[in-house]
KOLKEZA-377426 format. One record per residue (C-alpha): x, y, z; residue in one letter. Coordinates in steps of 0.2 Angstrom, whole numbers, plus 5000, padded with zeros to 4 digits. Each point is the difference from the previous one (the first is absolute). Example, Ala and Ser with C-alpha at 12.3 -4.5 7.8 and 13.67 -1.06 7.14 Angstrom:
# residues 2
506249785039A/500650174997S/
# end
This chain:
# residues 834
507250404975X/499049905012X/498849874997X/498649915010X/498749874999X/498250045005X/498749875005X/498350044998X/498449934997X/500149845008X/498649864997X/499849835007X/499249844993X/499749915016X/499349854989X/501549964992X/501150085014X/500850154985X/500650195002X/499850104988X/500850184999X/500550144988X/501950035004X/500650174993X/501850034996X/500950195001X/501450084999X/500150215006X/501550094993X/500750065018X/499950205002X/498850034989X/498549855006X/499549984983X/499649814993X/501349944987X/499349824998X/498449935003X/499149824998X/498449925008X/499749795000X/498749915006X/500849855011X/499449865011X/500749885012X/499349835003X/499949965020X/500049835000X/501650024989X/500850125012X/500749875010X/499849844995X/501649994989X/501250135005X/499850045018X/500650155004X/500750034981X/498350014991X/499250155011X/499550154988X/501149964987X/499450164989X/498449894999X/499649924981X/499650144989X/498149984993X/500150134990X/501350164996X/499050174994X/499550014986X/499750174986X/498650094999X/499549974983X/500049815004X/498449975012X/499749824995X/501449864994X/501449865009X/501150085014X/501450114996X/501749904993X/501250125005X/499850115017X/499950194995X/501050135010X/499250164998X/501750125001X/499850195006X/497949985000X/499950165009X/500950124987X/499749914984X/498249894990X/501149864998X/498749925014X/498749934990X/499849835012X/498249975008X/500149995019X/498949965013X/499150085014X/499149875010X/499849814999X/498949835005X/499949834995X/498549914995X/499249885007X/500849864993X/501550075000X/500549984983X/499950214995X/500750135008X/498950154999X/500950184997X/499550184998X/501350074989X/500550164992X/501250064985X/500750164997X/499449994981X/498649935004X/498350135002X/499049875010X/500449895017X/499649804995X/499649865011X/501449844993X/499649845004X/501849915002X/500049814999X/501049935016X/500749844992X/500650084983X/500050195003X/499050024985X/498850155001X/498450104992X/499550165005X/498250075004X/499750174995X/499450135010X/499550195001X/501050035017X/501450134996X/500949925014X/499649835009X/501050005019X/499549865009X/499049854996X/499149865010X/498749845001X/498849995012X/500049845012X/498849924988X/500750044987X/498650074990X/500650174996X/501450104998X/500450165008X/501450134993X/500350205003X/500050124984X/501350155006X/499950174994X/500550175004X/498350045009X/499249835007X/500249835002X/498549884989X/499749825009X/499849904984X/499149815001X/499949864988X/499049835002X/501549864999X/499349834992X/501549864997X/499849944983X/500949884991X/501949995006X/499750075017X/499850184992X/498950135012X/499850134989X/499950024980X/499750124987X/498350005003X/500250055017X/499550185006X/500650115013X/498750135007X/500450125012X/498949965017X/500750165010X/501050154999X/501050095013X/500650194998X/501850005005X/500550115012X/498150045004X/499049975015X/500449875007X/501850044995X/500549854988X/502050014993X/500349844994X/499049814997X/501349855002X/499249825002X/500149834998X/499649835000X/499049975017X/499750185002X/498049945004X/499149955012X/499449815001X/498450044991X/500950114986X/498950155009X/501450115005X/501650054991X/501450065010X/501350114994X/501650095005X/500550194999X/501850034997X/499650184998X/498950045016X/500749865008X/498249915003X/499149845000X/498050014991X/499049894996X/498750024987X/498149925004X/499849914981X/498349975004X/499750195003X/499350144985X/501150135005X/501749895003X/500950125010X/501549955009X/499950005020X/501750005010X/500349835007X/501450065009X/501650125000X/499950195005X/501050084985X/501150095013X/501549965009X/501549874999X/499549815001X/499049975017X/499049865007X/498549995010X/498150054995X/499650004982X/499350174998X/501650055010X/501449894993X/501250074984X/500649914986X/501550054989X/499949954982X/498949854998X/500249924985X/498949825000X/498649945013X/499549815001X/498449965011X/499949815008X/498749884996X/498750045014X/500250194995X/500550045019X/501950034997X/500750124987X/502050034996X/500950134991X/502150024994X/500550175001X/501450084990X/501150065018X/499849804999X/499049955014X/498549885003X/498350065005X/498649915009X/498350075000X/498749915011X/498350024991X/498250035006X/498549964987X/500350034980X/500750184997X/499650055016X/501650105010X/501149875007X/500549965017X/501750035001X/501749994992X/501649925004X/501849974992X/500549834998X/501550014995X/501350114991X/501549994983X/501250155004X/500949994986X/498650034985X/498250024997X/498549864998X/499149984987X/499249874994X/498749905011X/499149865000X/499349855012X/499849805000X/499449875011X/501249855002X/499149885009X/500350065019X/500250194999X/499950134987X/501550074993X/500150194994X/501550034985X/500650184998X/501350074987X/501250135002X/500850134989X/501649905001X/499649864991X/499649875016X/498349925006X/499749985016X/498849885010X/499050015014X/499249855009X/498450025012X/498949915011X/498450044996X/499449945017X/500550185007X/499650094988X/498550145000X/498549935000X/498850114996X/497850015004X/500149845010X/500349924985X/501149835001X/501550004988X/499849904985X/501049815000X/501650024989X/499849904988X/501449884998X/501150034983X/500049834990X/501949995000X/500150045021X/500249825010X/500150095017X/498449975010X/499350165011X/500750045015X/499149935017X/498750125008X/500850145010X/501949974991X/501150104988X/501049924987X/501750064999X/501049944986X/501750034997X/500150094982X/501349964988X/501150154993X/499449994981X/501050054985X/499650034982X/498650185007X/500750044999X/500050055006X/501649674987X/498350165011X/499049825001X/500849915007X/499249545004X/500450055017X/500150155007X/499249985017X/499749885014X/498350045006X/500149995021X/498649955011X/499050125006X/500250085019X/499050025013X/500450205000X/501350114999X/500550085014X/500250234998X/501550085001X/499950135011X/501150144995X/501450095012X/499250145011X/501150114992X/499149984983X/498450074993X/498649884992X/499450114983X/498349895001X/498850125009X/498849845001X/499949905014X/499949814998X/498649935008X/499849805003X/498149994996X/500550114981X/501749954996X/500650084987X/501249914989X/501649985005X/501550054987X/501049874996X/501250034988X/500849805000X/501749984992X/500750175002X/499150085013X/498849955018X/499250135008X/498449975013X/500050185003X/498450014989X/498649885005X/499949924982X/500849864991X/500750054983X/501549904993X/500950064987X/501249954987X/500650024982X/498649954988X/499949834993X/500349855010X/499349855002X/499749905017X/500549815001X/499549895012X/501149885007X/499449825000X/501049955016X/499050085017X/500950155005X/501150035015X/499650145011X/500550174998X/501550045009X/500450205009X/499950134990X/501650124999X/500150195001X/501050124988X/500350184999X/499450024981X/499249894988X/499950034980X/498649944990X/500749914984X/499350154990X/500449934983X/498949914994X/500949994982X/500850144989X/498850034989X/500950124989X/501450115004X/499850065020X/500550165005X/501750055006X/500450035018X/501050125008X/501949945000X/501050015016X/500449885012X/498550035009X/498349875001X/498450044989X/498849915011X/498349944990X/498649925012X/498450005003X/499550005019X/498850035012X/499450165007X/500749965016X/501849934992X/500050184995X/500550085019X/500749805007X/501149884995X/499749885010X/499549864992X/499849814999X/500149884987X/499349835001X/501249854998X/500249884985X/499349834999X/501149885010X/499949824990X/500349845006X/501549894993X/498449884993X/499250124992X/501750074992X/500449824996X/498449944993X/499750124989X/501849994992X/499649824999X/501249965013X/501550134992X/499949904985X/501850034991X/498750014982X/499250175013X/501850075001X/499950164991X/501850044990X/501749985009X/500350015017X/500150195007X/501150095012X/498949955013X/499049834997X/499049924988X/498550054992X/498249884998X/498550024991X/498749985008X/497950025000X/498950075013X/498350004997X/499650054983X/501850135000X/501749944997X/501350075014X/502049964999X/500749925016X/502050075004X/500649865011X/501450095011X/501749915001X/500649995019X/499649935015X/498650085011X/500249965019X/498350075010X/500950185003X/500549994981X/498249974995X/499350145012X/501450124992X/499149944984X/498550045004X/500450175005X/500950064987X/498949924986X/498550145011X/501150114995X/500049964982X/498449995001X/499950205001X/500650004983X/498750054986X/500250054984X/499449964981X/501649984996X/500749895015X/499449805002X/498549995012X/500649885013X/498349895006X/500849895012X/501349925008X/500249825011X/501349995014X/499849825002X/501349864999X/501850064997X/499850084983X/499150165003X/498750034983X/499450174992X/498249994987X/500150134986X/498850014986X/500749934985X/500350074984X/499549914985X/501350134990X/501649915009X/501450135002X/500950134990X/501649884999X/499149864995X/499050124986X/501650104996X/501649845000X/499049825000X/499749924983X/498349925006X/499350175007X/500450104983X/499549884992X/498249995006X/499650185000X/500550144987X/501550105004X/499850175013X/499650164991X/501050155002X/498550065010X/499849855009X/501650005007X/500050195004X/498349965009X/500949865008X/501350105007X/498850135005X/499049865011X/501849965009X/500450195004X/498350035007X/500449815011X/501550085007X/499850185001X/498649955011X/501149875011X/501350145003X/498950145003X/498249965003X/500149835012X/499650025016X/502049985003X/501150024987X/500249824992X/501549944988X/499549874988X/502049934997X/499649864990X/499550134984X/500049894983X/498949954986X/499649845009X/499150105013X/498850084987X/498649924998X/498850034984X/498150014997X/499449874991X/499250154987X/500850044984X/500150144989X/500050155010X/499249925016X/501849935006X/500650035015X/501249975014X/499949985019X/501849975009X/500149865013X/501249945016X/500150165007X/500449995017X/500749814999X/501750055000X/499650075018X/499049855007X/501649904992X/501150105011X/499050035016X/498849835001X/501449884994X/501550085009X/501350034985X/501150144999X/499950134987X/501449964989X/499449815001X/498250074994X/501250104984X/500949844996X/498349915002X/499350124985X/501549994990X/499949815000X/498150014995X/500250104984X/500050185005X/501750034993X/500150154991X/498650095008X/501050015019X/500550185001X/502150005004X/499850105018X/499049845005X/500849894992X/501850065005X/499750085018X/498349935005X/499350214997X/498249984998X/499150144997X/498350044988X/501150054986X/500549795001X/498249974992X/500250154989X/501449924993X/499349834996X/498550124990X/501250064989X/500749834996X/498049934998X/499750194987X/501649914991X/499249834998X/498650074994X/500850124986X/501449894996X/499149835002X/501649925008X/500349925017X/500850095014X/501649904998X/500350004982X/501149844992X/501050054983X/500849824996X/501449995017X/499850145007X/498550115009X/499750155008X/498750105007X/498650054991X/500550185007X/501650014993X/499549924985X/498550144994X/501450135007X/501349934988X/498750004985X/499350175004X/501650085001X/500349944984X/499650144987X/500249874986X/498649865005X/498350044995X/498650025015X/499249854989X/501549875004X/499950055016X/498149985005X/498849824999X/499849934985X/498350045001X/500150165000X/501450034988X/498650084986X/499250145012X/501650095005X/500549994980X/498450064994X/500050135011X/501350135006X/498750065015X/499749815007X/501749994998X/500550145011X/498849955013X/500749855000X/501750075003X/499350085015X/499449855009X/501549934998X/501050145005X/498850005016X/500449815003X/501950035000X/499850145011X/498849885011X/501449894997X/501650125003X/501549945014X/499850145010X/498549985011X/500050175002X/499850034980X/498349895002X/498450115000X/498749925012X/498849924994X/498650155000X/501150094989X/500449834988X/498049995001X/499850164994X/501049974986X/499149844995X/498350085001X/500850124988X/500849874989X/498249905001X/499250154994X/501050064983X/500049794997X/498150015003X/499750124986X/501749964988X/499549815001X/498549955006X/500249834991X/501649964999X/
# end
């Protein structure tokens, strides 16, 4: 069985700075292909939250559910309590739930508007779905099946598609807000305002829009073709309301270059900018299209691919302003968001009409960039999406440059961009900013996981320093596990998932711009002068941490221990750039470093949820939150898999972590099923050893002295052997925390012993139940139920095997991730609240 997460209909609020999207969950018995479990929710993520709590930890963390699906026979009432999985809904009726087909928001952003269908249910409804308590009430209608549903700009009507067999009916309804924010009632009628025969001349397979699929006057309504692999765009204000081709010629694989000329593969969701000039479209073979427009549904000018997800489909897609660019959000069919960020200054402009001013979003304190400048910005890796996903601090917004300078690629390689760049009509140039830069295209498009929030730094900034280069970059794809995620091929071998330009696809060569290098009085003022009350827990292997506040974000300050000299500091320097390369949901975003004075200083997000240790071992941190489901901790685990797996296989050199323990997790601030858990000091063990001159078996005895007993694998403890399989280890030993709820030394009155040895005693032990053996807390689940109870056994039999003495017994850590995913999954549906 595998099981996946698809995001789809995505819809912004850029008033109050909220996503909304419908996240569906399935799992497909392998071999056969069939579905065996199914369920839909309606989630949002707040992006002013995204960041200013968690950092990195609050990306996408499965978003807060509005609203799970609810039966058919229940149209109108409070949101579901319980979250239906539909089992087998291909082979058996047991699926009576309602699901959706197309979504918006109102105007105030208190409804979410749906066109839903149910398998028992004769008739399509419009559900009017409350945003702040996911209560609902349904609007009949005669549609047989609604497909796709949107307001226009003014939000004076509403727009859907009734599908049948043999056309496709354009439905319309007046939208008045009445009390409570409500667009649409009872009283509300939908009337059919054109008809298109499908298949028929022009040749029409499918309708799929969605919120700003018009034109700025609400004229012209554009939609995608996934079966005809077409743009139209249908002229409301016409009798006949036939459907012109804006662009795509039905034939071919994907190609850029003139509209009429250029193919599309699959598109699934198109999202037209403000002025009505610029269109974009998410495609299933997961690229991004841009389609320069002429006049209202007339044939566009051309098309061009932005940029590109290898590993899945988009889906999803949807556009918001934020104050100094415009930001395009597309979903994939593996459960992540991704973001793109554009400057609207060189996008089309169509008709000699002058772009529209963005309109500043109330909760964005960045000014708009100077005349003639592009704002680049370093973007935080965000956790929940997911995908943790959304992830106060995240980013240190950078001063804008002058301009960047192109990249010329090697004579030896081919540009797949058959349009020239021109100075008097630059095109924008792709810039994909924490994982990927590539001027190869004339067009500036960063992007990122999905939810982040920018913090300004009150201090004046230093400048940038030199950008580095690297052979390969990943995007931190994850934005939050929303649901179980489907498994990936086992081996020893990488899964790569990014989303890069064109031109990244046929060269490597790459750049990535620099940190942000602080000053020592920066650091020290906002610490309050390393106040001792700032200290965060005990000291670390490496230094103390310091809370601290930058602007309206909170950032943690490591203070190195050792002496920098000059060369020391520029060693620093260097091998914190390379760090810098490092992005992933599931990793800390590092923001920043200071090379100052003779204590060298990191500047991490901070996390509000404190560490694993301190929520599994410290009196004061159980004590202020409830105790970790068995989910939560599964989920957990899953976070620090995905953290390694990628620093082992994914990094742009192969990166181990050594200092793996549950004081190097760090939580979201969420709860309930919105935990989760980035892993921090990867790569100080290196900068201990290189920058500060120490030997390795003095950097071993330095861990050993700070607490990381019991997770030091015994080839590096005993013979300095240090391998990937040495963080593998130290997983098994956090999977055993987790489970068992102990330390990794555990103390039985005199004597103690690894936590290891100990679960290995216990197991072996035919005669002690799994519920003596496990946390306290979870002592009820594996008695009340033989199947949590053998998944349970699994994980722990994967630990010890994480965990075994013979390095060469450890699986690697895309195998051990693997197992997890599958662990999550069965946990997922056995025990989605316990």
């Amino acid at each position: 069985m595998s099981c996946g997460n698809i995001i789809r209909n995505i819809v912004v609020d850029s008033l109050q700075n909220i996503l909304y999207y419908i996240l569906e969950e399935k799992c497909v018995q392998l071999g056969t292909n069939r579905d065996t479990h199914w369920r839909q929710s309606y989630r949002r993520v707040d992006l002013r939250n995204v960041s200013a709590g968690g950092g990195v930890s609050n990306g996408l963390p499965g978003g807060e559910v509005v609203s799970y699906w609810w039966a058919g026979d229940e149209p109108s009432g409070p949101a579901p309590s319980t979250a239906e999985v539909v089992l087998n809904p291909e082979t058996t009726d047991s699926n009576t739930m309602t699901t959706c087909t197309g979504m918006d928001l109102s105007s105030s952003g208190s409804h979410l508007v749906l066109g839903t269908e149910a398998k028992r249910v004769l008739k399509s409804n419009v559900a009017v779905l409350s945003t702040s308590d996911g209560s609902r009430s349904t609007i009949p209608t005669d549609a047989s099946l609604l497909s796709s549903l949107a307001f226009t700009p003014n939000r004076s009507r509403v727009y859907t598609v009734d599908e049948s067999p043999m056309d496709f009916k354009l439905l319309s309804a007046a939208a008045v807000e009445g009390a409570g924010g409500i667009p649409l009632s009872g009283a509300s009628v939908f009337e059919v305002v054109g008809s298109v025969v499908r298949n028929g001349n022009p040749k029409v397979g499918a309708m799929a829009f969605g919120p700003e699929s018009f034109d700025p006057e609400g004229n012209c309504l554009y939609f995608v073709d996934a079966d005809v692999d077409k743009v139209w765009g249908i002229d409301l204000l016409s009798a006949s309301k036939t459907p012109t081709v804006i662009a795509g010629s039905g034939t071919g694989t994907p190609q850029d270059g003139d509209a009429l000329m250029a193919s599309f593969s699959g598109p699934t969701a198109v999202a037209v900018t403000a002025d009505g000039c610029n269109l974009f479209v998410s495609q299933t073979n997961g690229l991004v299209r841009w389609v320069k427009l002429g006049s209202p549904c007339g044939v566009a000018r051309s098309v061009q691919t932005v940029a590109a997800y290898s590993t899945a489909g988009l889906q999803g897609l949807a556009l918001r302003a934020n104050g100094t660019g415009l930001n395009v959000y597309v979903g994939s069919s593996d459960g992540h968001v991704f973001e793109l960020e554009i400057n609207p200054k060189l996008l089309h402009v169509c008709d000699l009409r002058p772009i529209p001013p963005i309109i500043p979003s109330p909760y964005s304190s960045s000014p708009p960039p100077p005349p003639n400048t592009t704002v680049d910005t370093d973007i935080a890796s965000l956790s929940s999406v997911d995908t943790s996903h959304p992830p106060a601090a995240a980013s240190i917004s950078l001063p804008a440059s002058e301009s960047l300078p192109p990249v010329t690629p090697p004579p030896s390689q081919s540009v797949p961009l058959p349009l020239p760049v021109k100075a008097s009509t630059p095109d924008p140039v792709v810039l994909l900013v924490a994982p990927i830069l590539s001027a190869l295209i004339a067009a500036l498009i960063a992007c990122a996981v999905v939810c982040y929030v920018r913090s300004r730094c009150a201090a004046t900034r230093p400048p940038r320093q030199p950008s580095v280069e690297c052979k390969s970059i990943e995007v931190p794809i994850n934005g939050g596990r929303l649901g179980p995620e489907p498994a990936t091929t086992s081996g020893s071998g990488s899964e790569r998932q990014s989303i890069s330009t064109p031109a990244e696809l046929s060269w490597h060569e790459i750049q990535l711009a620099s940190l942000t290098a602080f000053t020592h009085a920066q650091l020290h003022q906002c610490t309050a002068g390393f106040h001792p009350d700032n200290c965060i827990g005990e000291a670390g292997a490496f230094g103390n941490v310091y809370r601290g506040r930058i602007g309206d974000g909170q950032v943690a300050v490591k203070v190195m221990r050792g002496d920098a000299t000059p060369m020391k500091r520029k060693q620093f320097a260097a091998e914190v750039n390379c760090l810098s390369r490092v992005h992933h949901t599931n990793l800390i975003r590092l923001l920043g470093y200071c090379h100052e004075g003779g204590s060298p200083m990191l500047v991490y997000p901070y996390f509000e949820g404190g560490s694993l240790y301190s929520r599994l071992h410290d009196p004061v941190g159980k004590a202020e939150k409830p105790p970790l489901t068995l989910l939560q901790r599964i989920s957990i685990a899953l976070d620090i898999a995905e953290g390694l797996r990628y620093l082992h296989h994914e990094a742009c050199q192969p990166i181990i972590h050594r200092d793996v323990k549950s004081r190097n997790v760090l939580l979201s601030a969420g709860v309930g099923r919105n935990v989760s858990a980035v892993l921090a000091d990867f790569g100080l063990a290196t900068i201990v050893q290189k920058v500060f001159a120490k030997p390795e078996d003095a950097v071993v005895t330095t861990l050993h002295l700070a607490g990381t007993a019991g997770y030091i694998a015994p080839e590096y403890y005993s013979v300095l052997r240090l391998t990937v399989r040495t963080d593998v280890y130290a997983f098994g030993v956090i999977v055993l925390e987790l489970l068992t709820g102990k330390k990794a030394v555990v103390h039985e009155g005199n004597a103690s012993q690894h936590l290891v040895q100990w679960t290995g005693s216990m197991m072996e032990d035919r005669t002690i139940p799994l519920s003596m053996i496990v946390d306290e807390c979870l002592e009820a689940a594996v008695t009340n139920s033989v199947q949590i109870s053998e998944t349970v056994r699994q994980a722990i039999d994967l630990a010890m095997r994480c965990s075994a003495q013979d390095d060469e017994r450890r699986p690697t850590m895309t195998k051990a991730l693997e197992n997890v995913r599958d662990i999550h999954t069965q946990v997922q549906w056995l025990a989605p609240d316990q």
